[in-house]
N, C-alpha and C positions, 0 to 999 in steps of 0.2 A: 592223406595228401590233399583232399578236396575242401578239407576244412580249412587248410591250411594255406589256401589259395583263396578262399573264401571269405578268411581272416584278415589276409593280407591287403586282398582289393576293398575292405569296408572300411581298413586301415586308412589307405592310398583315400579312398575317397573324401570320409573325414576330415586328412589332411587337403585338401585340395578345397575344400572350403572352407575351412577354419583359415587359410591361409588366405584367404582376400582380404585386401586390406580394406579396412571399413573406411569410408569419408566422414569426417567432421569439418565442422564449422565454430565461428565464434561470431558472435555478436556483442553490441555495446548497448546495453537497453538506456542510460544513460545518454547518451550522445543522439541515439534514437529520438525519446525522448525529448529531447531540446530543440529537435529537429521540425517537430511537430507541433505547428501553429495554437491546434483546438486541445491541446496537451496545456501549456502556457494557460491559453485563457480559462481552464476550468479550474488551475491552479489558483490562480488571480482571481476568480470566481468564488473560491473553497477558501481565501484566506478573508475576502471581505465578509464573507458569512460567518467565521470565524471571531472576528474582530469584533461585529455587531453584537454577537451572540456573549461573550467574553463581556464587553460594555454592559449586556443587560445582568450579565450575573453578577459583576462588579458593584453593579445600582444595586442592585437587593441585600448583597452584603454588609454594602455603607450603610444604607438603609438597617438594617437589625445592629450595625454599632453604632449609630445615630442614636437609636432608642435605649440602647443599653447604656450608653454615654449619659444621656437623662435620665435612666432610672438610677444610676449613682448619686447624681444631683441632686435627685430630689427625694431618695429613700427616705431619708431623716423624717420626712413630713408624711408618708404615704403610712396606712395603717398596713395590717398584716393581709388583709385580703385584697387589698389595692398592690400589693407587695406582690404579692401568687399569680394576681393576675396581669400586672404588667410581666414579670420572671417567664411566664408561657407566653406573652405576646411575643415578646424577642425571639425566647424559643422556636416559634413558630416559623417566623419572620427568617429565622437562621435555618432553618429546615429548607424552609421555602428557597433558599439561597441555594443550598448541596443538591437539591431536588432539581432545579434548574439545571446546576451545572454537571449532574447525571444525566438528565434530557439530555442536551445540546452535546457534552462531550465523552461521556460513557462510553461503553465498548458495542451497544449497540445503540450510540445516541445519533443527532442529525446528523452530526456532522460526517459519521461511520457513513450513514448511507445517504449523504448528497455525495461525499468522495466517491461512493461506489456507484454512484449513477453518474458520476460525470466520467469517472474513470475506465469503466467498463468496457464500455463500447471503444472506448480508446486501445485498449488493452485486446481484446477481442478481433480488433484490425492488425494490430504488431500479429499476436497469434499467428492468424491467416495467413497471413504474408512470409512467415518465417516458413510454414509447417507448407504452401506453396513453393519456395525457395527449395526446399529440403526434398520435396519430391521431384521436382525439375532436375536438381542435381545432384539427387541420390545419398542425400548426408543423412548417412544413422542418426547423427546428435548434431544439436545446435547448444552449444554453451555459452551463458550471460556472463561476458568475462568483468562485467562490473559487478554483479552480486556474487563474481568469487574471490576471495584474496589466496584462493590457493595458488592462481592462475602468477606465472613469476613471471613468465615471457610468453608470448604468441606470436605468430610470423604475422603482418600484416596482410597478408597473400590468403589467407582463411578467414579474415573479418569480411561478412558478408552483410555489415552495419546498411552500408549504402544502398544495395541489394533491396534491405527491406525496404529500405524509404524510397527508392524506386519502383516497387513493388507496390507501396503506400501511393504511390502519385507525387510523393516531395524530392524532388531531385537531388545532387549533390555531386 
């Protein structure tokens, strides 16, 4: 019988916490995002560096069809070893072109990690201010309702978007 009292109240207890309902939240990282002046200008930042770096790798490529354009022209004349070794000049010059544009846009090129130095700290402030939000008022979960398309409907009464950016110092 004591077991079975024993059984009952570990039962009862269990339930009595599994039974709270948990709080969540939603955010707009997105809309956040836009919100956020120094967000913009590293964007604006990231794409002039982009465009420069693109320009030079464009030069270099012209540059190895330039040569190659003239070593058509002028094969007829060139002997076989003049031949080999303009044939590797371009080569070269064409390397030198992909080699470039692995620097600057590869998976660990500049551009990887000027995004991640401009972004970071930007990124690391949202954090704070969310994971601040969430313990002031007690939300198990915060969900990015832009990076989900499972999301069909949300109350607007749980976007706690503004929250952050109030939280950020950007009103709204």
């Amino acid at each position: 019988m004591k077991k079975f009292f024993l059984i009952l109240a570990a039962i009862a207890a269990f339930a009595v916490t599994e039974g709270k309902a948990q709080k969540f939240a939603l955010i707009d990282m997105e809309y956040i995002l836009k919100n956020i002046p120094a967000y913009e200008m590293a964007n604006e930042q990231l794409n002039q560096v982009s465009q420069r770096w693109q320009k030079e790798v464009e030069t270099k490529a012209k540059e190895a069809e330039a040569m190659y354009k003239t070593y058509q022209s002028e094969q007829v004349y060139l002997s076989k070893e003049q031949k080999t070794k303009k044939e590797e000049e371009i080569v070269a010059k064409e390397k030198e072109a992909q080699e470039l544009r692995r620097k600057y846009f590869g998976p660990e090129g500049e551009l990887f990690k000027k995004r991640e130095s401009l972004m970071q700290p930007i990124q690391d402030d949202i954090y704070n201010a969310v994971k601040k939000i969430s313990e002031e008022k007690g939300y198990q979960m915060i969900i990015d309702r832009a990076s989900s398309a499972n999301i069909i409907f949300a109350s607007p009464r749980i976007d706690v978007s503004n929250d952050v950016l109030a939280k950020l110092g950007y009103s709204k």
